[in-house]
Structure formats: structure tokens, C-alpha cells
C-alpha atoms as a printed R data frame, in Angstrom:
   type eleno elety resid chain resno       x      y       z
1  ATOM     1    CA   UNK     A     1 -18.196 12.763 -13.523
2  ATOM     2    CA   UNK     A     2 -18.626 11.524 -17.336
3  ATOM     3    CA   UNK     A     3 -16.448 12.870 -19.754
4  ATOM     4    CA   UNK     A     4 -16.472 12.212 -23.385
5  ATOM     5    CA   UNK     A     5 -13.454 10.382 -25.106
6  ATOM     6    CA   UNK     A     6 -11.600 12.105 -28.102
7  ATOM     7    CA   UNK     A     7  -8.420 10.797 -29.654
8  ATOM     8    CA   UNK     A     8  -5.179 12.477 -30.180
9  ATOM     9    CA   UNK     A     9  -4.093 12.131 -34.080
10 ATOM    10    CA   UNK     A    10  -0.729 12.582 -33.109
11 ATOM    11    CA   UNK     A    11  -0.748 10.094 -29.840
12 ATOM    12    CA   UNK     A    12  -3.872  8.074 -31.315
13 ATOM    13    CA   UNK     A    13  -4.880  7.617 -27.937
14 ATOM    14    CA   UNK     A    14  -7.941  9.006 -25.650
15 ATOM    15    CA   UNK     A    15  -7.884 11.826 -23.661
16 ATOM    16    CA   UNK     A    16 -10.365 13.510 -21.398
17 ATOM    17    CA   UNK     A    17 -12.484 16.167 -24.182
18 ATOM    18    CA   UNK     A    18 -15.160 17.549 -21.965
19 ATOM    19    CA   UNK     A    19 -17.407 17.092 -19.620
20 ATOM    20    CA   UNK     A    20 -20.774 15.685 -20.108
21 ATOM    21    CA   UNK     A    21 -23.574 17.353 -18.257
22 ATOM    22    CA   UNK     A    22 -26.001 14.500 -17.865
23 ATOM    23    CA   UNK     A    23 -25.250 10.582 -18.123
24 ATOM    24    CA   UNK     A    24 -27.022  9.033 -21.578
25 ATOM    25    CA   UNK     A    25 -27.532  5.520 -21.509
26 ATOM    26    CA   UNK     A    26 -28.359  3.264 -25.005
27 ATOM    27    CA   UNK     A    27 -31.876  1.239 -25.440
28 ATOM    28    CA   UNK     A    28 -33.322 -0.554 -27.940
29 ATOM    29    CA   UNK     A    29 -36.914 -0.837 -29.220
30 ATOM    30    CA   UNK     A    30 -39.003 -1.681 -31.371
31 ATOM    31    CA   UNK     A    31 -41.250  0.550 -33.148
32 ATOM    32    CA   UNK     A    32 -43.863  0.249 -35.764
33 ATOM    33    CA   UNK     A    33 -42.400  1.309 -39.131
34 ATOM    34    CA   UNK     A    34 -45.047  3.727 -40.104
35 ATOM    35    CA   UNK     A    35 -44.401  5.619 -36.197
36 ATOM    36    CA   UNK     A    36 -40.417  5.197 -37.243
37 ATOM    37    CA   UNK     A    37 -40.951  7.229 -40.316
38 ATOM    38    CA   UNK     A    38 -43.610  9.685 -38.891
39 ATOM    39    CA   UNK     A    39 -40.800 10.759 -35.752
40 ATOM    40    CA   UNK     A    40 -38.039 10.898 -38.579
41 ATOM    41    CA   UNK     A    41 -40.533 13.083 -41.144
42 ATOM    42    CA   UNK     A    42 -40.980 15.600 -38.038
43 ATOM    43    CA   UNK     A    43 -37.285 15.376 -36.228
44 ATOM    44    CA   UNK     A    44 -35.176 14.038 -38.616
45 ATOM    45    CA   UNK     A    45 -32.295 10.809 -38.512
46 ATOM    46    CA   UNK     A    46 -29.778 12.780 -36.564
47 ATOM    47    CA   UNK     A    47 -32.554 14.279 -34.052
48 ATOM    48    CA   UNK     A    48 -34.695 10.951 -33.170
49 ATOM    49    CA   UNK     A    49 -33.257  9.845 -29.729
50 ATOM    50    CA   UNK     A    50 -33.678 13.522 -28.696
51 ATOM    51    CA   UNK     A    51 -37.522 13.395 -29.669
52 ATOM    52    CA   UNK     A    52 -37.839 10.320 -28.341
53 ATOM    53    CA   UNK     A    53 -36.370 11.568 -24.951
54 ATOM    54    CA   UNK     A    54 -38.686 14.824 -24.640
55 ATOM    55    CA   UNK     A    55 -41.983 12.239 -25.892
56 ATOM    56    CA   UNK     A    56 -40.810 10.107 -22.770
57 ATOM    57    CA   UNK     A    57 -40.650 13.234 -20.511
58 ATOM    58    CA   UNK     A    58 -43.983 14.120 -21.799
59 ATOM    59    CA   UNK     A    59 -45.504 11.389 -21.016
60 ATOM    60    CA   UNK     A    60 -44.095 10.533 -17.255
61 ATOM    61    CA   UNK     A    61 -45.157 14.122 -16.910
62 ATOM    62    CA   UNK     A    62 -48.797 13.135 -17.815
63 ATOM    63    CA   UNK     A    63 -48.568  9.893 -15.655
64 ATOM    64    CA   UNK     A    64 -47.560 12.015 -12.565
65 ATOM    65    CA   UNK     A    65 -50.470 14.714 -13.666
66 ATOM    66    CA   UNK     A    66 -53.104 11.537 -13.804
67 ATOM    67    CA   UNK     A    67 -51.702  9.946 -10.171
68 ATOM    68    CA   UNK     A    68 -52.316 13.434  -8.717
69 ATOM    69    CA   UNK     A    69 -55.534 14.022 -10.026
70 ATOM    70    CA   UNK     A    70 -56.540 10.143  -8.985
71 ATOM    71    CA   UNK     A    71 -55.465 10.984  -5.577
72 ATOM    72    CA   UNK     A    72 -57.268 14.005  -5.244
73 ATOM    73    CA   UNK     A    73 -60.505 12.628  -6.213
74 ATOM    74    CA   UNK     A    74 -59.870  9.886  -3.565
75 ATOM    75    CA   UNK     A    75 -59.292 12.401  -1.183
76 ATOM    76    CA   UNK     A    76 -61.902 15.364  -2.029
77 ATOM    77    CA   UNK     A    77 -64.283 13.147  -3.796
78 ATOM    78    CA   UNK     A    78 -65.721 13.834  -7.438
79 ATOM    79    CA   UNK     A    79 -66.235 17.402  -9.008
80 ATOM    80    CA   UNK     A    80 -69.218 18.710  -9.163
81 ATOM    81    CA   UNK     A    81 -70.646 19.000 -12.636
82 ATOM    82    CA   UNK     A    82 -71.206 22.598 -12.115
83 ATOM    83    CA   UNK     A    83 -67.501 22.893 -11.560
84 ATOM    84    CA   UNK     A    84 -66.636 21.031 -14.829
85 ATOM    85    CA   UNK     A    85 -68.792 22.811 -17.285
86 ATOM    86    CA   UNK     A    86 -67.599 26.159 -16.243
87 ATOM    87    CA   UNK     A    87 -64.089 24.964 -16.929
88 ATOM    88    CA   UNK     A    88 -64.949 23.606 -20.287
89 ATOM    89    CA   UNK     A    89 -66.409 26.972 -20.933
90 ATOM    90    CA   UNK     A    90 -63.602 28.936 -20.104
91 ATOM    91    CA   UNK     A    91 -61.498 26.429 -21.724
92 ATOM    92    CA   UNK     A    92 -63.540 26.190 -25.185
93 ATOM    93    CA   UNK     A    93 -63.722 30.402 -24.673
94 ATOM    94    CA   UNK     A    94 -60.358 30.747 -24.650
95 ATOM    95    CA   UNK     A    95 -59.161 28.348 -27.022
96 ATOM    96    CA   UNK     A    96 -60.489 30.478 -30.038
């Protein structure tokens, strides 16, 4: 269990505040400035490490949407074209 640390003015030491729900752990890295100032435009300087976190999530979640489409094709073979342009269709149809 993780609990976050808050001090007692009077005792000026820690003591058990609440419970975390989810481990964090700290990273650095190094972004271009121009991507830096584009994340903080949209999220702000308090919110970045929380967009940054759901832009990671996004994109495992696209990796694991690629590796199953990869593996289906290896398993069922390519879509017909047929197949494809009626989903573009309904896609393109509904996007309006």
C-alpha cells in the first residue's frame, strides 16, 4: 500500500495522510521545445505529466490495436478490397 507523506506543524514530522490509489513513478525526457510548449498551450504547467500519461495510454492502446490486426491478417489473410471500400463508405458516410 502507498500512502502519501504529510507533516504535522505541531510534531514537524510525517504521518500517514492517505492512501494513494495507484503507484506514480518519476521519468525524465527529453522533448522538442516547440512539442513542450504545444502540450503546455493545450494542458497547462500543472496538468503536463497527466497528458503525457493518457498520450502514453493512447498510444500502447494503438500498438496493441496494430499487433491484433497484424495477427489477424496472418491468420485470415488480406481483406478483400470489396470489404474495405464498403467500410470507407460507411466510414466517410458517417463522418459528416
Amino acid at each position: 500500500m502507498i500512502y502519501f507523506m504529510a507533516t504535522s506543524a505541531k510534531h514537524k514530522r510525517a504521518k500517514p495522510a492517505q492512501k494513494a490509489e495507484a503507484a506514480f513513478s518519476r521519468r525524465t525526457i527529453t522533448l522538442p521545445r516547440a512539442l513542450e510548449a504545444s502540450v503546455e498551450k493545450i494542458a497547462g504547467k500543472q496538468q503536463f505529466s497527466a497528458f503525457a500519461a493518457r498520450a502514453l495510454e493512447h498510444e500502447i492502446q494503438r500498438e496493441r490495436i496494430a499487433e491484433w490486426l497484424e495477427e489477424r491478417l496472418e491468420r485470415l489473410g488480406p481483406i478483400p478490397s470489396e470489404a474495405t471500400a464498403f467500410a470507407e463508405a460507411a466510414w466517410r458516410k458517417g463522418a459528416r
